[in-house]
FIMI-422632 format. One line per 8 residues: number of its first residue (from 1); for each residue x, z, y of N, C-alpha, C. Coordinates in steps of 0.05 Angstrom, whole numbers, plus 5000, padded with zeros to 4 digits. Layout:
N
NUM	X Z Y X Z Y X Z Y  ... $
***
This chain:
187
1	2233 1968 5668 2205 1959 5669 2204 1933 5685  2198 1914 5664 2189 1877 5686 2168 1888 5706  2175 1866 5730 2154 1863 5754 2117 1866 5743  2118 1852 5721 2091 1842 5721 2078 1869 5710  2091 1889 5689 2081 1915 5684 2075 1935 5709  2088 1936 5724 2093 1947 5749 2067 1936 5766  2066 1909 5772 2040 1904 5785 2021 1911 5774  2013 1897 5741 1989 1915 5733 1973 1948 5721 $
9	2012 1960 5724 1997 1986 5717 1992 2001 5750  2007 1995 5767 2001 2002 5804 1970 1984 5809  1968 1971 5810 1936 1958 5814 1915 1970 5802  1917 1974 5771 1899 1978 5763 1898 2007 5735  1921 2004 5723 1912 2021 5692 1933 2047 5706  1940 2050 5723 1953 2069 5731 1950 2070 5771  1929 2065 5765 1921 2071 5792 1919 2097 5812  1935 2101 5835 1933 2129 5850 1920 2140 5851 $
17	1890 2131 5858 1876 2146 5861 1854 2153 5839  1845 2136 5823 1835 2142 5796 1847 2152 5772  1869 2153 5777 1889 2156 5750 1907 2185 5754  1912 2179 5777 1933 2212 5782 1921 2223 5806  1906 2220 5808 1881 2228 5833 1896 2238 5855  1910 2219 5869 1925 2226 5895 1903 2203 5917  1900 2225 5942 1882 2201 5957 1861 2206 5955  1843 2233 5940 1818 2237 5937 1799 2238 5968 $
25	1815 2252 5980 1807 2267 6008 1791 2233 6016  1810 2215 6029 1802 2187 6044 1787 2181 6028  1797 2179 5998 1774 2158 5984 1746 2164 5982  1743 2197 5982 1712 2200 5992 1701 2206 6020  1725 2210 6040 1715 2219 6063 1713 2190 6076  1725 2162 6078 1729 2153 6083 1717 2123 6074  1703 2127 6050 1692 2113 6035 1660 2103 6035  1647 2117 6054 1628 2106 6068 1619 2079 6078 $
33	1625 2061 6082 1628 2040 6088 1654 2022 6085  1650 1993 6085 1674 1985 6071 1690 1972 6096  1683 1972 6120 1693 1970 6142 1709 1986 6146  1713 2007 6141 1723 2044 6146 1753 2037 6127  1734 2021 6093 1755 2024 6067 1771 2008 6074  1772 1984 6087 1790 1961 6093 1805 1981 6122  1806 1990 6138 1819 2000 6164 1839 2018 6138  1833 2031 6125 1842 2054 6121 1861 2050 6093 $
41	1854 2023 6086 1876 2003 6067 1889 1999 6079  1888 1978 6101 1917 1968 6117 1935 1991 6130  1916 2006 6139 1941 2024 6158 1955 2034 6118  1944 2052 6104 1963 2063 6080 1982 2042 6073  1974 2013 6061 1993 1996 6057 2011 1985 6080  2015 1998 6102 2034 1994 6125 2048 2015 6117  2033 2040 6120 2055 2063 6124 2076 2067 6093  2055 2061 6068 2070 2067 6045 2097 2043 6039 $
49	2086 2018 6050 2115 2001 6041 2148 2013 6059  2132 2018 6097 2147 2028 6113 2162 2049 6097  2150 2070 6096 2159 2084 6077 2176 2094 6067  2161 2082 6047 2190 2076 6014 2208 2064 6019  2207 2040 6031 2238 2026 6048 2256 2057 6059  2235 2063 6071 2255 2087 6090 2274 2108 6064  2253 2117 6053 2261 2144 6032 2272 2137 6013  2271 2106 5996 2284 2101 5977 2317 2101 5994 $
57	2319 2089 6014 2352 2086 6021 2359 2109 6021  2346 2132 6044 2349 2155 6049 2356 2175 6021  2346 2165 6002 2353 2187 5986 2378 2171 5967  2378 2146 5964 2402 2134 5946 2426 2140 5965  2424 2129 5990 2446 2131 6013 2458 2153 6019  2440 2178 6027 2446 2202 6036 2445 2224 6015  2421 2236 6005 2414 2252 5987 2426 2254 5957  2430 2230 5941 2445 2229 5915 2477 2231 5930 $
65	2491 2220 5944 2518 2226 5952 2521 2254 5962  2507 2268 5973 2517 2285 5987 2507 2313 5970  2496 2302 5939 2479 2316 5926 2460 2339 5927  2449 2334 5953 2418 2348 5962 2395 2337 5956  2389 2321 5928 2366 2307 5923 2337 2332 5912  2347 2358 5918 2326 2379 5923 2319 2377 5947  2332 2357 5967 2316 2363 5995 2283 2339 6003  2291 2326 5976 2277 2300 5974 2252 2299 5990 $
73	2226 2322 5981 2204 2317 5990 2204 2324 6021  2222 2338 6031 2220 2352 6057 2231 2327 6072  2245 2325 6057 2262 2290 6077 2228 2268 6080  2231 2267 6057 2202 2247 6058 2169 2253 6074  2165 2273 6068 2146 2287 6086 2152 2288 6120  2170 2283 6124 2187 2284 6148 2190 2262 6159  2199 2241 6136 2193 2216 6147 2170 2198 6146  2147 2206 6124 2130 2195 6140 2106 2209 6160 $
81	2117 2230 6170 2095 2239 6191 2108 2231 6209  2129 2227 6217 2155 2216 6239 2140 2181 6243  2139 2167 6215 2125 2129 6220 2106 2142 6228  2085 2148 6216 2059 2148 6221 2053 2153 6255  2070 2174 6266 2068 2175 6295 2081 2148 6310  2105 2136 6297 2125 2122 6315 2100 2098 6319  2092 2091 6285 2073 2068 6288 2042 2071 6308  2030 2097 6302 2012 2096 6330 2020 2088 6351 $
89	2040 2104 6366 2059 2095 6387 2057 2061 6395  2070 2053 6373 2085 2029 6385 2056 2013 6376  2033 2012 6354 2005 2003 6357 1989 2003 6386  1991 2026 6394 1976 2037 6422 1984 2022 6444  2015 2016 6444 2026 2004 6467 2021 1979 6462  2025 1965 6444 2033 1938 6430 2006 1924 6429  1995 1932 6412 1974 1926 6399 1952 1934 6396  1932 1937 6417 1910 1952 6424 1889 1952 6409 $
97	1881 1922 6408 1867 1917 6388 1862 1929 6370  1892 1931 6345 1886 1940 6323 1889 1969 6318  1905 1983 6346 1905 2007 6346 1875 2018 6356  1858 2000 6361 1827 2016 6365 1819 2007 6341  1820 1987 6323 1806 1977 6303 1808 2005 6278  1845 2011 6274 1857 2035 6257 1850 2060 6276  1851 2064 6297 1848 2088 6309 1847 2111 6296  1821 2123 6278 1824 2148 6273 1849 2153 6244 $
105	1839 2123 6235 1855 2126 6206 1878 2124 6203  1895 2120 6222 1925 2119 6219 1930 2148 6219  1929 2163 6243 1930 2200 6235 1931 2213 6215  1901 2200 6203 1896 2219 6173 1919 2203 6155  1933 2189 6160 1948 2181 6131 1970 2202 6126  1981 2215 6156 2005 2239 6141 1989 2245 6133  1969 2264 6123 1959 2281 6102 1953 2269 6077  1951 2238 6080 1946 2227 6048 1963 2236 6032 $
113	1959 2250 6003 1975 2245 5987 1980 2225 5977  1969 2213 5970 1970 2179 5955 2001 2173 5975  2006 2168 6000 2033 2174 6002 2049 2176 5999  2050 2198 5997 2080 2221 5993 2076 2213 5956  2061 2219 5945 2052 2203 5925 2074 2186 5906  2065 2164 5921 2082 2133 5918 2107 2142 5921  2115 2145 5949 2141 2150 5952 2155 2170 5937  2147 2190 5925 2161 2210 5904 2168 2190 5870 $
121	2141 2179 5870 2141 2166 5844 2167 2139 5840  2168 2124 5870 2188 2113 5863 2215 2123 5850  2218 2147 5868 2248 2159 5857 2245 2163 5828  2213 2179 5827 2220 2194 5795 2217 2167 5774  2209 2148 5780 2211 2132 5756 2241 2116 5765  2256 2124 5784 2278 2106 5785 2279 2077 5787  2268 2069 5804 2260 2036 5812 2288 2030 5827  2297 2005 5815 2308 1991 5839 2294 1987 5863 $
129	2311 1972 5885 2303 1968 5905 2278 1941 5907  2272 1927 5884 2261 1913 5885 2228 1920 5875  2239 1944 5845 2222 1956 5835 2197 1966 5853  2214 1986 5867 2200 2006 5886 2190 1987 5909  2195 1973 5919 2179 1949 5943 2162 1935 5930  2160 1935 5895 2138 1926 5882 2110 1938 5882  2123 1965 5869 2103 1985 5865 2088 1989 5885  2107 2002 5910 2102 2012 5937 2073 1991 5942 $
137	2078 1975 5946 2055 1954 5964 2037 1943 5936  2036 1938 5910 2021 1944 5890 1994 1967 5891  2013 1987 5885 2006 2015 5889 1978 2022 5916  1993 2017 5940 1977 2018 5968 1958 1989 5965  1957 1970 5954 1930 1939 5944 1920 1956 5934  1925 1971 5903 1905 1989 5887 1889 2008 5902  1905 2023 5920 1887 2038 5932 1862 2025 5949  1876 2004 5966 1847 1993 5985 1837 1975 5969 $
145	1839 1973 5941 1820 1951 5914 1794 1979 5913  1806 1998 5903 1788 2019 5891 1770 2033 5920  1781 2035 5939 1773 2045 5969 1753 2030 5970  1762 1997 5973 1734 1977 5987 1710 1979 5960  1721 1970 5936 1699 1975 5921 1681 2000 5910  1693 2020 5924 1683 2050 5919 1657 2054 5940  1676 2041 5972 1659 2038 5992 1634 2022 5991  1627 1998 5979 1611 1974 5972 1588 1989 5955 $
153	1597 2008 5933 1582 2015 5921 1558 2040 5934  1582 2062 5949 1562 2079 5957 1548 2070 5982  1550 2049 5994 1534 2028 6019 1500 2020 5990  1515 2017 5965 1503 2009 5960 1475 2031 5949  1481 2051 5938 1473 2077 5930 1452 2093 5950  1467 2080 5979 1460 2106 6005 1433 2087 6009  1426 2062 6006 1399 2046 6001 1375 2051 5978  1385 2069 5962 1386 2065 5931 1369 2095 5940 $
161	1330 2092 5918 1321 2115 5906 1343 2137 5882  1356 2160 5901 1371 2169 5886 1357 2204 5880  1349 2223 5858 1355 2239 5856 1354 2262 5879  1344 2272 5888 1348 2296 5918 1378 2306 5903  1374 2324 5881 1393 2330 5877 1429 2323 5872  1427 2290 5864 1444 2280 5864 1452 2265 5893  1442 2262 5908 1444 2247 5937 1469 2264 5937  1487 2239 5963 1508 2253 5974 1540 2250 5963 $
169	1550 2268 5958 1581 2274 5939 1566 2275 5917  1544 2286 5899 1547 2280 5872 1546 2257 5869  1530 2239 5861 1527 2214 5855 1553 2203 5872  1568 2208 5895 1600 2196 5896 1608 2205 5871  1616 2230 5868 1635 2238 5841 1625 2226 5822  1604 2221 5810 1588 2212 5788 1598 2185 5784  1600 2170 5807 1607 2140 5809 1638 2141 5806  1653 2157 5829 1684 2158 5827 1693 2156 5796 $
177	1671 2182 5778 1690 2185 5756 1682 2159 5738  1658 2144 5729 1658 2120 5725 1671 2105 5727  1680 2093 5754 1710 2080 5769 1732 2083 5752  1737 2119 5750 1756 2123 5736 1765 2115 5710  1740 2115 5691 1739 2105 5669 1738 2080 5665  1735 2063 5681 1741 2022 5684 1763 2015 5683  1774 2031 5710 1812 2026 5708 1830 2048 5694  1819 2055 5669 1833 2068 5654 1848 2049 5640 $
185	1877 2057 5619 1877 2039 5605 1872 2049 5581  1860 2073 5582 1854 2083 5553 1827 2084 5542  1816 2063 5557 1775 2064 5550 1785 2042 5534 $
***
């Protein structure tokens, strides 16, 4: 697969969270404001490139040689709840600023799937090392493309004569699945 397929099916027609709906949790819990969607972009696109660097070696280096590539997700789940802490850590100490700016949202990323996600999908589509540092940070843009503009909209909605009954998560879902149908590539 060329680079340039790779960018545009991770950005957009094969998008994480509209497409294989990994990432639902943040993208609506988190999706409230686009201040929130941008915090909660950068820290994912930190942790997912970190990552995949980590788990793609980890599993070419260790796991395919020693042929335990059944241990794959436990390794990976392992390693990124392991960054996600090291990087608070060394944010908190380091970098105060942006560790109050990310504060709550670095935490919630072990639980993202969108994640573990990415990092599984590299292996299973078999990316080089170039592939997978494509995807990887592709992949995590798509997410905070669809996050900020998800966020923009329901900022925009939560102003908006809506429905009693639709206020809230319907009219999110109602909009989400719309979304969904834009960056399809099958509309």
């Amino acid at each position: 697969m060329n680079l340039i397929s790779i960018v545009t099916s991770a950005l957009l027609t094969e998008n994480v969270v509209l497409t294989k709906f990994l990432g639902i949790c943040p993208f609506m819990g988190v999706s409230t404001k686009r201040r929130n969607a941008i915090s909660m972009g950068i820290s994912v696109m930190l942790v997912v490139t970190l990552s995949s660097i980590i788990t793609w070696t980890l599993y070419h280096f260790l796991l395919v040689p020693t042929k335990t590539e059944y241990l794959k997700t436990v390794l990976f789940v392992l390693v990124i709840a392991s960054l996600v802490q090291l990087l608070e850590i060394i944010l908190k100490r380091y970098f105060k600023q942006i560790h109050d700016m990310l504060g709550l949202y670095l935490p919630l990323i072990t639980t993202n799937c969108a994640v573990l996600g990415i990092v599984l999908l590299n292996i299973n589509n078999d990316y080089n090392f170039i592939e997978m540092l494509t995807y990887s940070i592709c992949s995590s843009l798509g997410f905070t493309l669809v996050i900020y503009i998800f966020s923009s909209m329901r900022e925009k909605i939560n102003n908006s004569d809506v429905p009693q009954p639709f206020k809230g998560h319907p009219i999110a879902l109602i909009t989400a699945a719309i979304m969904a149908l834009l960056f399809s590539r099958y509309v």
